[in-house]
N, C-alpha and C positions, 0 to 999 in steps of 0.2 A: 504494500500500500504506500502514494505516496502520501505526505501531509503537507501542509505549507504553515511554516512559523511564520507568526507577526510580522517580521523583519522581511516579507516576501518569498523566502528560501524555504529551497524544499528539503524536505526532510522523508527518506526511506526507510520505512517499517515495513521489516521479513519474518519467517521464522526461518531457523536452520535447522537443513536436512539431515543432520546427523543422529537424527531419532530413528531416521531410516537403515535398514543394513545393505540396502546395494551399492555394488562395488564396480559394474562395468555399466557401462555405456545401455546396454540393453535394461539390464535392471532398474537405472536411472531412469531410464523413460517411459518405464512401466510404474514406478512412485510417480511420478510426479500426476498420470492419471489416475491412481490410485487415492492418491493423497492429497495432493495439492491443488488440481484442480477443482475435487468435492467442497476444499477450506474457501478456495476462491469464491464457489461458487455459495458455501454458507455464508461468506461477509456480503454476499451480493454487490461484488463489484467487478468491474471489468479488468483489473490489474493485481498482480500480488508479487509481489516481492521473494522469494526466496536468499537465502544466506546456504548459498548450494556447498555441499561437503562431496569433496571428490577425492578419492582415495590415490593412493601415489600410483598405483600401473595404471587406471583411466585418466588419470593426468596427465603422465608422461605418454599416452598411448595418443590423446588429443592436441599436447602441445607440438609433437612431433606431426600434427596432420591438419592444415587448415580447410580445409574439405569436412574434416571430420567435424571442428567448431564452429563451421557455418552450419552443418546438419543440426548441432544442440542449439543455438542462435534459433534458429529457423522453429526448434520442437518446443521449445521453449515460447517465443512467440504466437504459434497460432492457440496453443494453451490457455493466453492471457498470463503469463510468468514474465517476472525478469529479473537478472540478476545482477548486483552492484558490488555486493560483497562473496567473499568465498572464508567456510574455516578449514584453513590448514592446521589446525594443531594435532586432531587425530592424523596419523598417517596411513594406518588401513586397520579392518576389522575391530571396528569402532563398537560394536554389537553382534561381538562373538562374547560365547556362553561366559569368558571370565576376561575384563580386561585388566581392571586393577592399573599398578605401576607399568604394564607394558603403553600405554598410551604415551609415556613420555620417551619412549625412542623411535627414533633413531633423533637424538636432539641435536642442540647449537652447534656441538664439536663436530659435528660430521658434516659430512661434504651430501651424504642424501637429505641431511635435513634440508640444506642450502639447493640443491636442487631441485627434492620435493616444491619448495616452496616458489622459485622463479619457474618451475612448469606454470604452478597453478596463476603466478603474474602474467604468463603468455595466455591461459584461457582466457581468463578475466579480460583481457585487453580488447579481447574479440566477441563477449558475450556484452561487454557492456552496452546498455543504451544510445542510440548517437548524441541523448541530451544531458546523458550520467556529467558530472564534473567529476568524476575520478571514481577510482576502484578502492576497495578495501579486502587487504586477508590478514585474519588474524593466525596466532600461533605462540604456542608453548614458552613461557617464560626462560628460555636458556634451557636449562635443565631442572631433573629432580635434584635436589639439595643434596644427594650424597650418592657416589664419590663426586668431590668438587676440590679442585685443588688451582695453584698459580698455571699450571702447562694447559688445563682445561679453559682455564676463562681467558685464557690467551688466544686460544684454539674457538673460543664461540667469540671474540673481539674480530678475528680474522673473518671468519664468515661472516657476521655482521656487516663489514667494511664491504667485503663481494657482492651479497646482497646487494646494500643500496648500490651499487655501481651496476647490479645486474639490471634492478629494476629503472636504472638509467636509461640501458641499454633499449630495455620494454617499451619504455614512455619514445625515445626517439623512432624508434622501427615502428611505432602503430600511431602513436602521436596520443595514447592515452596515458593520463598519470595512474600508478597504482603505488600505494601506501599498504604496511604490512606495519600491523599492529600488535605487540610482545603481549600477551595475557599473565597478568599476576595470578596465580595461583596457591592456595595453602600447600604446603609440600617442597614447593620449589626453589630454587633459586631468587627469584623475586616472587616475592607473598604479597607484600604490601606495597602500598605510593611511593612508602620511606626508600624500603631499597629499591625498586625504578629510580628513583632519583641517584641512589649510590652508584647504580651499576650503567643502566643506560642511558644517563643523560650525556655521554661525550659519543651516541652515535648518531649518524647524520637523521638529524629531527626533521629533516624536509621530506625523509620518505619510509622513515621509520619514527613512530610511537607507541602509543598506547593502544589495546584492547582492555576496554573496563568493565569486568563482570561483575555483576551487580550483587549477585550472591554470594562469591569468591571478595567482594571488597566488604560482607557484610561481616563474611565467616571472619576476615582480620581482625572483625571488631573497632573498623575505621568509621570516626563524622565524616559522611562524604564532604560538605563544604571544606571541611580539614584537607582531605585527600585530594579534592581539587585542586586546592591552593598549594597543596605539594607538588604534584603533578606542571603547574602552570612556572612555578618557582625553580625546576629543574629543566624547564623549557621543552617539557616532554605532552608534544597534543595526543589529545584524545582522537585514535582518527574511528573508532568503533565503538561499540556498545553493547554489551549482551544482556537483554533486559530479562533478568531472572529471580530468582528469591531461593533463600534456603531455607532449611527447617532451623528453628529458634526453639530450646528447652532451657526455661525459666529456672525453673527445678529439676536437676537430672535426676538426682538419689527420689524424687517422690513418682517419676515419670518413668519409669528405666521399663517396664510392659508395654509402654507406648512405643520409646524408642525401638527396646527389641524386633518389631513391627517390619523397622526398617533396615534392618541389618539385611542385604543383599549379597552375592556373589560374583556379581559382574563389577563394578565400579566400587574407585576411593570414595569412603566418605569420610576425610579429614576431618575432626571435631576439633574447636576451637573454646575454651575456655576465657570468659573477657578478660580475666589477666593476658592474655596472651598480649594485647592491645600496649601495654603497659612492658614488658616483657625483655631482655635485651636482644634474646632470639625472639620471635614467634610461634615459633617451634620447639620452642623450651617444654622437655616431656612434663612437666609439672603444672603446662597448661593446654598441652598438644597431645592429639593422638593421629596418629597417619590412616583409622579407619575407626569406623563407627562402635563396633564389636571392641575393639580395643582400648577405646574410651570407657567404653560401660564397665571394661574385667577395671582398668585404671581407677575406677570413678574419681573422676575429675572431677575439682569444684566448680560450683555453678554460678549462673548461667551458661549454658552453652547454645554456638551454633554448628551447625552441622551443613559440611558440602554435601547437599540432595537439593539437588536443581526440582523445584515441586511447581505443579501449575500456579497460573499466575491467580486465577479466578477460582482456584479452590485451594486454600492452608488446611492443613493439616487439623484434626478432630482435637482440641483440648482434649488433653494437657497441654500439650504441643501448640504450635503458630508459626508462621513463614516470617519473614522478614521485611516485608513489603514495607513499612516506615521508613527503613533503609533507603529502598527503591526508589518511593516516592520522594525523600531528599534528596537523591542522587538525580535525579531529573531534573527536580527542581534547580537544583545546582548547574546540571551541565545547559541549562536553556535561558539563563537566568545569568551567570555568569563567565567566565573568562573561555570555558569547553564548550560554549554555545555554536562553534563554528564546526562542532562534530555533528554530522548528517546520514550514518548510517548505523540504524539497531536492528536488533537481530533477538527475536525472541527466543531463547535455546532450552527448551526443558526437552533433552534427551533422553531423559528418565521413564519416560512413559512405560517402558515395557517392563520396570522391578518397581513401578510404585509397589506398598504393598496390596495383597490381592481381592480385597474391597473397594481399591480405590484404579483399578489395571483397567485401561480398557481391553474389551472382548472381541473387538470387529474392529473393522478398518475405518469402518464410518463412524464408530466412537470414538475411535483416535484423530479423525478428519474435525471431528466435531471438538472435540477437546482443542484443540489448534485454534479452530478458527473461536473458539470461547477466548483461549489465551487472547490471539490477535487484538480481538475488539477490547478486551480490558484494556491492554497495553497502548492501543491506538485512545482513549477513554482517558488512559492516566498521561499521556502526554498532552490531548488536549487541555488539563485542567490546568498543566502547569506551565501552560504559554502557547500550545500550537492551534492558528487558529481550525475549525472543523470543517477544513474545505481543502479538496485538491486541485493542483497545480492547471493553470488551462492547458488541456492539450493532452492532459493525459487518457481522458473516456474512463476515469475510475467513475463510479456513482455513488453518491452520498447515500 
């Protein structure tokens, strides 16, 4: 969807497809009738944005094929799709039976993460709109926090520097810019605003910044207004957005049957204890657990939040609650103040398929329906906090 801010600028609201598990080219274009189309066609409008997740062999199978990008270009448009941004942080089998800790390789140090990632800048360059102002791909914070040593962060400074020179290279051979934005993460290398600013504020900010997930900057236990002001203060833009929310346990030790609920097998659920906020690591075990089951055996003192990307328009049954205050400041902030020139969100609750199983959809059209529920909240809570409720002329979306 697009929207248009006060200020006349448009602004792109997607969800991203990484809730999906196709991996080739075929499978892709069987979701997007599956899924995206139905979402489109629940918000009843004639345009929808995707935040397209393309795994690293159909990336490199398309950027090596323009024939082949004009085919997705082409399948994507008579759909009513388009697409502005791409996540690169998963690399492949994003929604196989267990991911856990493998989602963060092959990372910074490596030369496939470096490739992976300027494939998916050559898609992008050829999927964008001809009215898009630029492209966006997020991706993985450098690495997981351990092993991490001086030869390593030397080794992801180097690729950093390739990158942007790579995506130099994108913007002159197509004439479109593409911006690739580092996602803070619990777990990682860069968790919080703080170290973004420590670690990459000396890389080139013209085509590299920020990815801010909104659940992921709740779990730090950050004021967003704070975190922006770091963010702008390191001179690191915001060029993305993953408008998300995570689960919030007020009281762990009186909640821990509720929590148990959500203990799953496929993904991290990093718990965050609000000391953590305060903390000299983040990740200090005394307020940090690297998954949900492991916080409970810890019992960490409370409050806690917890990385479980949950619908936007449904939190969690008390005891429990999402984060969405978070959220809603964090918008507030970036539309409001100095991030306001950030133009592409991306609704991501990947989780859909280990909610727990009262709350899992069953069909495909529960899950199509669930989406396009997200979308309209999210399109709803950025109009309150400054976009006005009209799109762009020209576009054939309908109110």
């Amino acid at each position: 969807m697009r929207l248009r801010h006060v200020d006349g600028s448009t602004v792109h609201l997607g969800y991203c497809t990484n809730v999906h598990p196709a991996e080739d080219l075929a499978g892709i274009l069987a979701q997007l009738d599956r899924y995206a189309v139905p979402v489109r066609r629940a918000l009843d409008a004639d345009l929808l944005g995707l935040g397209l997740w393309l795994a690293a062999p159909v990336a490199a199978e398309l950027a090596a094929d323009p024939a082949l990008r004009r085919r997705l270009r082409t399948e994507l448009t008579v759909r009513g799709l388009e697409v502005v941004t791409l996540n690169g942080f998963p690399y492949a089998s994003f929604q196989a039976p267990v991911v856990k800790g493998a989602v963060y390789h092959p990372d910074w140090t490596t030369g496939d993460r470096l490739t992976y990632t300027l494939h998916l800048a050559r898609v992008l360059a050829d999927l964008l709109p001809d009215d898009a102002a630029r492209g966006s791909v997020s991706t993985l914070p450098l690495a997981w926090r351990e092993p991490w040593d001086a030869d390593r962060a030397a080794a992801a400074r180097r690729r950093l520097a390739e990158l942007a020179t790579g995506l130099a290279a994108v913007e002159r051979e197509t004439g479109r810019p593409i911006r690739v934005g580092f996602e803070p993460e619990p777990g990682c290398i860069v968790e919080s605003t703080g170290q973004a600013g420590a670690v990459l504020s000396a890389m080139d900010t013209d085509r590299l910044g920020i990815c801010l997930d909104l659940a992921h900057l709740a779990c730090a236990w950050e004021e967003p207004v704070e975190a922006l002001a770091r963010l702008e203060s390191a001179g690191l833009p915001v060029v993305k957005v993953q408008v998300s929310a995570a689960v919030e346990a007020t009281d762990p030790a009186g909640s821990t049957e509720a929590l148990r609920r959500w203990v799953e097998p496929r993904f991290l659920h990093q718990t965050r204890a609000a000391g953590c906020a305060s903390a000299a690591d983040p990740a200090d075990p005394a307020y940090a657990a690297d998954d949900l089951d492991a916080a409970l055996d810890a019992r960490l003192p409370g409050p806690w939040r917890v990385h479980y990307h949950v619908p936007l328009h449904a939190p969690p049954e008390p005891p429990l609650r999402s984060t969405l205050p978070v959220l809603r400041a964090a918008l507030a902030g970036l539309f409001a103040g100095p991030a306001a020139g950030c133009d592409h969100l991306d609704v991501e609750t990947y989780t859909w398929g280990v909610l727990p199983a009262a709350r899992r959809p069953r069909t495909d059209a529960e899950l199509a329906a669930g989406i396009a529920a997200e979308l309209a909240f999210a399109r709803d809570e950025l109009v309150a906090v400054g976009l006005a409720a009209a799109t762009p002329a020209g576009t054939g979306v309908r109110r």
